[in-house]
Each structure stands twice: as structure tokens, then as C-alpha cells.
N, C-alpha and C positions, 0 to 999 in steps of 0.2 A: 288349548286343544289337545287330547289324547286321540294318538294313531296305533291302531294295534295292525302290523304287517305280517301276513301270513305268508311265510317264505321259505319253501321247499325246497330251494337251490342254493341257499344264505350260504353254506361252506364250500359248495363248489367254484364261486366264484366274489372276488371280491369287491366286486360295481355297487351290492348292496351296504357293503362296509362303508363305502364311501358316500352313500347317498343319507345315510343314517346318522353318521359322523358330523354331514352337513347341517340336515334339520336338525339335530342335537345345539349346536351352536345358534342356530336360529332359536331355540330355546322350547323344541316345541316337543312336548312328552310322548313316548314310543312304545312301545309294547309290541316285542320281537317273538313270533310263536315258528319254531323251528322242527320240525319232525324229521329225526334221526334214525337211522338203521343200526347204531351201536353207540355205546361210551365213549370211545373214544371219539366220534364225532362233537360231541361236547365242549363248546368252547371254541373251537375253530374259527377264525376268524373275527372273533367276539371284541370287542373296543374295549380298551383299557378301562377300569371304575370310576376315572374322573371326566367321564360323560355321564354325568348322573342319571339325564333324562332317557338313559337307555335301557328298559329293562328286556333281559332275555329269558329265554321260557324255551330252551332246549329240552325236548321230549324225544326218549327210544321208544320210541312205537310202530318204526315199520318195517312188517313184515316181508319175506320174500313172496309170500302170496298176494297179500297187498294190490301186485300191478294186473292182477284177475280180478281182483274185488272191487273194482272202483270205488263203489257208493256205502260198502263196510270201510275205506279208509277215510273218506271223507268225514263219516257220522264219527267214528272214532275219534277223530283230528276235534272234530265239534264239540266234544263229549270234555275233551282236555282243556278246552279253550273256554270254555265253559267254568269248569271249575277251578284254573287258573288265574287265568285273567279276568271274565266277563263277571263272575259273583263277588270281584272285589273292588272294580273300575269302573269311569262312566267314559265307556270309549263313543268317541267322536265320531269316527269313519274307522272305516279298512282298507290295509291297501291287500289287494290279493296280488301276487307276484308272479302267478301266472292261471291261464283261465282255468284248467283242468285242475290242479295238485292242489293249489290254493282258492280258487274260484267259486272251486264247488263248496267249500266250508264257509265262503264269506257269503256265499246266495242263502246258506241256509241258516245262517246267524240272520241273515236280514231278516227273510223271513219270519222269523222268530220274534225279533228284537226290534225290527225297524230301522236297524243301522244302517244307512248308507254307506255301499262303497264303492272302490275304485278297483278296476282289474287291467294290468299287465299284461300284452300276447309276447309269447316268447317262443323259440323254434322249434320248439319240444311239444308245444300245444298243438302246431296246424304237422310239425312233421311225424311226430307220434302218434299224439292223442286221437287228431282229429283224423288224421290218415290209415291208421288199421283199429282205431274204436267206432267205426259207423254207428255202434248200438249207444255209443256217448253222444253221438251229436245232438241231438234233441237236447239235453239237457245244459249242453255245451250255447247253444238259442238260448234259455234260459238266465244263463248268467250273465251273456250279451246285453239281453233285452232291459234284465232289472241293475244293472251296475249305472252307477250314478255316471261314470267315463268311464270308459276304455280307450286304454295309452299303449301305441305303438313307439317301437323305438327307428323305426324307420321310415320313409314311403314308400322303399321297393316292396316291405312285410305288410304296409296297412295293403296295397295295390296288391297284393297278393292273396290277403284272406279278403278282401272287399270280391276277389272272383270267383272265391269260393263258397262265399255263404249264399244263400236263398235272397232270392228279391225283398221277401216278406220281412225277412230278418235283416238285412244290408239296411233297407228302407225308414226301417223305425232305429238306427243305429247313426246312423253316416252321424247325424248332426252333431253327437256328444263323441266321437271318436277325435284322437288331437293324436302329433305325434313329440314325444321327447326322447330325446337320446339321450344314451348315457355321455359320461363324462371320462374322461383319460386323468389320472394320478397325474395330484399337483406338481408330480417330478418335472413332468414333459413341459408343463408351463414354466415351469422357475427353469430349466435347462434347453426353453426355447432356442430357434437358431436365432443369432441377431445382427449377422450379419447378411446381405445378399448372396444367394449363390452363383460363383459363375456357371457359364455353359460348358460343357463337358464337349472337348476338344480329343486329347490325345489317347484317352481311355473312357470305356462308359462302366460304371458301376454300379449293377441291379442289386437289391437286396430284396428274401424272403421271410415273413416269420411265420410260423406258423406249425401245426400238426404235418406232418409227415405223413399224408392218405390223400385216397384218391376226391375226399372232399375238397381240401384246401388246393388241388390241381396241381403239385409241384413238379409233376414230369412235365407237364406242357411249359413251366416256367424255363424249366433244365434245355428244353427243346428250343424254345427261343432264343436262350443265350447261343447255343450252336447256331441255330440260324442267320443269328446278326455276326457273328466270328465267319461262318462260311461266308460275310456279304464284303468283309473283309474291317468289319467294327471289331478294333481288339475291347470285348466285352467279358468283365466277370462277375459273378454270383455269390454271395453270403447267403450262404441257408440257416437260419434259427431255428430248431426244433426238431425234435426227435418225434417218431412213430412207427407205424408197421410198414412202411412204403423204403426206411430210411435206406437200407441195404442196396432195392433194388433202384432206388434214386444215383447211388454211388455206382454202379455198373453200367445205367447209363449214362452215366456222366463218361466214365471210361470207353464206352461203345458210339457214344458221337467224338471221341480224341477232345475233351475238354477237359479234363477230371482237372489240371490244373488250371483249371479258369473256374472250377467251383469249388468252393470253403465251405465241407458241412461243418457245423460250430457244438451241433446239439441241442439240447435244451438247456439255457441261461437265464438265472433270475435274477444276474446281475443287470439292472436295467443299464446302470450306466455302459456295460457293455455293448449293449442294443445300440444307444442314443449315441454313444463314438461312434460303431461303424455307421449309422444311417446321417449321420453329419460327414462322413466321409464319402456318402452314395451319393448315385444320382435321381434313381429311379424305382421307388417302390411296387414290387410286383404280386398282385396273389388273386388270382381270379378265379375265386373259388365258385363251388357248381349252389349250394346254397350257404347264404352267410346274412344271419339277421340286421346284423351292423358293423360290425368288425373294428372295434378300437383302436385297432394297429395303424388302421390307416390314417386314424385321426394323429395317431403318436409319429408315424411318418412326417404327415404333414407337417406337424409343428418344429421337422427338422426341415421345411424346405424342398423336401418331395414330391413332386409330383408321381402321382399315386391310378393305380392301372387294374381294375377292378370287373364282376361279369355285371353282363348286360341281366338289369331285372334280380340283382341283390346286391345288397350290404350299402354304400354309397347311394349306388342307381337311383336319379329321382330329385336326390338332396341337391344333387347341384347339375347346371349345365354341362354337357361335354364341352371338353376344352376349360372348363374354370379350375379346375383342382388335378384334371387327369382324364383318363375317357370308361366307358362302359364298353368291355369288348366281349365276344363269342370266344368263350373259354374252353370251347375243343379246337379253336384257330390259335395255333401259333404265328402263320404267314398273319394276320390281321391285329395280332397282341406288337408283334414286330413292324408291321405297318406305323401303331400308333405308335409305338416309343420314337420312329422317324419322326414322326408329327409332332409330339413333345417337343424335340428338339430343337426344331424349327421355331419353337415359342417360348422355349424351354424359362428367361428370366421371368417373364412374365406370369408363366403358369406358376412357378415358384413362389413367386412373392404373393401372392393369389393363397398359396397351401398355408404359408403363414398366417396371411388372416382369418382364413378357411377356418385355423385349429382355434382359434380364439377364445370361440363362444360357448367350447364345450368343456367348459370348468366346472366343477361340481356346486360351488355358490351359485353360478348361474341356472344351473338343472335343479339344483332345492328351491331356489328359491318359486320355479315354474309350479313344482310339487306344494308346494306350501302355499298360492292360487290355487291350486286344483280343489288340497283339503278343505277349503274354506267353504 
């Protein structure tokens, strides 16, 4: 079977590296069609040559006007893909990797060609696309309508665009939507925790990762830690990441009297750095206001964290409250602090729970879903 993936975000992040890397091993032929903004994005994250079955097809072709022109980038994309890949192969399916950037080129390959494919919703589609391109949604129906599935990586995202699409369009869709998550780098599994954790007794230790803005909420994080220290919990905070909030994060910290109860770290891509302090934590925090999945939390997990997330993204959905952590109201501090008391109170229990939690999202277990879907 040949898969050609059309993937607009391939170097931004590396979920697809590993998804590719996996079907590769499964043995099954790819054809990677990547549109670039410069040379230098070329090769970025690109798999070593002794993945044979991977072929890449990095294209500089887009414009800064581009994000005005929608359906000139699209036919463009088509135009490449075309005499690339499609006049030399007999591709199987598509995966399109998200509905708008990608989606619109696989609808109209199909069109064309009768290819069957598959499309991807990612946060960029329902928070960009679909949110200040009203004149794209019709055609946005479109790609819905004729994609063989459409794969969410969440419930809180599918329960999300299922309330914003049309009766007419939800209706003739529900039945081929499924959701698969991504998978967390086989690091976190091979440096799982493997022993139990105790209950956090004489000190509580939160940890954050994340961007540094008012998306990822980390002032309310910083605000909570103050709260449980005011309740007289000696609590402290590990912050990972850097961003534009990072400064005035550090000033509050000093203007609630904690700045020595919080550790900003910066941005680290040493992971094992991550993976010590969160085996040395108690309690993963990041309640972010939108977050389509959020991997961290699954990499938390896998140290044994119970993990504290907003009501209605990222987690919300996948599992019951109280199994792995809770869904909270991410402008309450008084209620993010309420649950981490409630954690605590269940605290081994829910932990060993996070361990199993991380299990199932290993990248052989998520190709292998993908490699049923292609079929």
C-alpha cells in the first residue's frame, strides 16, 4: 500500500516524525508532500535514509500572501503534487494532516483521481481557519463530507467541532469520525516510573511545562501555588518554558512572597531533565484555556502524576474525573486548589492509575490504528 501525507506542519512539530517512522517499520510506502516557506526549512525533521519507505518531497512554495489566497495555495500545492508524486505512483490513499492546509489539496486530488482519503482536525483548523475564514467554511463541508474518515486526536476537539458544524453536515459525518491520539517519544516509555509513588507528606511539588502565555495559563498556576503556601502547604513550582508572559510571571511570583517557591528553568530540550524533575514531583499542572491534546500530560503521567487539566480541552473526555486527575475551571485558582486537596486524598491510587493511563499511547500502538484506517 502507498500513502502520500500531505503535511503543512511536518517541521513544526515532531508527532508526524514519529508516526511515519512507525508505518515505515510496518513496511508500508509513504510519500511525504511538505510545503515550505524557505530552504532552509528543507529537511527539518526528515528521518534518517535508512527508512527506505520514506519518501520526501519538500517544496518552497509558500508565499506570504498565500494566507489571503486560500484556494491559489491549494491548486498550487495540487499543481506540485501532481507532477511529483501522482505522474510517477499509484498512490493508495491520503492522509491530509489537517482539514484547511492539507485537506483542501486531498479533496481535490480526489476529485480528480478518485483517491480516497483521510483528514486530520488540528487547532489551527477550527481556531483559525474556521474561526476568521467564514468565506472557507463551505468548502471546509466539503472536505468533511467526501473524506473517506476524519480523525480527531481528542474528545474534548471532536465534542468541540461536532458543535460547531451544521446539523446537515454533523449528520452525514458522525458515523466515519473516530478519535486517535498522538503518541509521546519512546523516551517516556523506556524511562517509565517503575516504582510506586508515595503520598506527599512534608512538601508538595507542582510542576509546569509548557509556553509562557496567557494560553497555557501559567499565572493562575503561580497563583495557586501561593494559595496552598497561604493555607500553610509548604508548596513549590518547576516552570519549563519560556515565552512572552516569562518576565511578568517572575514578578508575580515575587509580588505573592514566593519567588523562592518557584524555579523558572526556561526552555529545555534536554528531556531527561524534564523526566528527573517530574519523577521528583508530585502533581502536574497546566490548565490551559485551549489545548487540542497536550502530550505533556501523557509524559507526566508516565512519571506517575497525576495530572490537573481545563474543563472541555486537551484530556476532558478521555477519561473520568478522578482516574488520572480532574478537569477544572482554569480562571479558578480557589477550585484548581480545591482538587489538588482531593488528589491527595486518593493521591496512590490516582497515580498508579496515570501509570497505566500512559500505556497505550505508544507510537506502534497509534500506527498500527493508522494502518486499519489506510486499508
Amino acid at each position: 500500500m502507498k500513502v502520500l501525507h500531505l503535511s503543512s506542519y511536518y517541521i513544526t512539530n515532531k508527532l508526524y516524525m514519529n508516526l511515519f517512522k512507525q508505518l515505515s517499520t510496518e513496511g508500508m510506502e509513504q510519500y511525504v508532500f511538505i510545503p515550505v516557506k524557505s530552504n532552509n526549512s528543507i529537511g527539518v525533521n526528515q528521518l534518517p535514509p535508512d527508512f527506505k519507505t520514506v519518501h520526501y518531497h519538500f517544496k518552497n512554495i509558500i508565499k506570504p500572501y498565500d494566507k489571503f489566497l486560500f484556494f491559489h495555495k491549494i491548486n498550487k500545492q495540487m499543481k506540485e503534487i501532481e507532477k511529483d508524486i501522482l505522474s510517477k505512483n499509484q498512490i493508495d490513499i491520503i492522509h491530509a494532516h489537517t482539514i484547511f492546509s492539507d485537506g483542501g489539496s486531498a479533496y481535490k486530488i480526489h476529485q480528480k483521481y478518485n483517491i480516497d482519503y483521510v483528514v486530520s482536525v488540528r487547532s489551527t483548523d477550527i481556531n483559525f481557519f474556521y474561526k476568521y475564514g467564514v468565506h472557507l467554511r463551505p468548502f471546509m463541508y466539503k472536505v468533511l463530507l467526501n473524506a473517506k474518515n476524519v480523525v480527531f486526536i481528542s474528545n474534548a476537539y471532536q465534542k468541540k467541532v461536532f458543535e460547531l458544524l451544521p446539523d446537515k453536515v454533523l449528520n452525514r459525518i458522525k458515523d466515519k469520525c473516530l478519535i486517535i491520539p498522538n503518541g509521546i517519544d519512546d523516551y517516556w516509555h523506556e524511562h517509565a516510573l517503575s516504582t510506586e509513588k508515595s503520598v506527599p507528606t512534608n512538601k508538595l511539588k507542582l510542576v509546569f511545562v509548557g509556553i509562557l502565555d496567557e494560553n497555557k495559563n501559567i499565572k493562575t498556576v503561580i497563583k495557586t501555588c501561593a494559595l496552598l503556601n497561604s493555607q500553610g502547604i509548604d508548596t513549590t513550582l518547576e516552570v519549563f518554558g519560556n515565552g512572552p508572559l516569562e518576565q511578568e510571571c517572575k514578578d508575580l511570583s515575587k509580588s505573592l512572597s514566593i519567588q523562592e517557591k518557584v524555579t523558572f528553568h526556561g526552555y529545555i530540550t534536554d528531556k531527561t531533565v524534564i523526566a528527573d524533575t517530574m519523577e521528583r514531583s508530585d502533581i502536574f499542572v497546566m490548565p490551559s484555556f485551549r489545548e487540542t491534546f497536550g502530550l505533556v500530560y501523557i509524559e507526566a503521567m508516565s512519571k506517575g502524576l497525576p495530572v490537573i487539566y481545563a474543563k472541555g480541552e486537551g484530556l476532558d473526555g478521555m477519561y473520568k474525573d478522578g482516574e488520572v486527575g480532574y478537569a477544572v475551571d482554569p480562571n479558578s485558582e480557589a477550585m484548581i486548589t480545591d482538587t489538588i486537596h482531593t488528589i491527595l486524598d486518593n493521591y496512590q491510587v490516582i497515580s498508579n492509575r496515570c501509570l497505566k493511563g500512559a500505556q497505550p499511547f505508544n507510537w506502534r500502538n497509534i500506527g498500527g490504528k493508522y494502518l486499519n484506517l489506510y486499508k
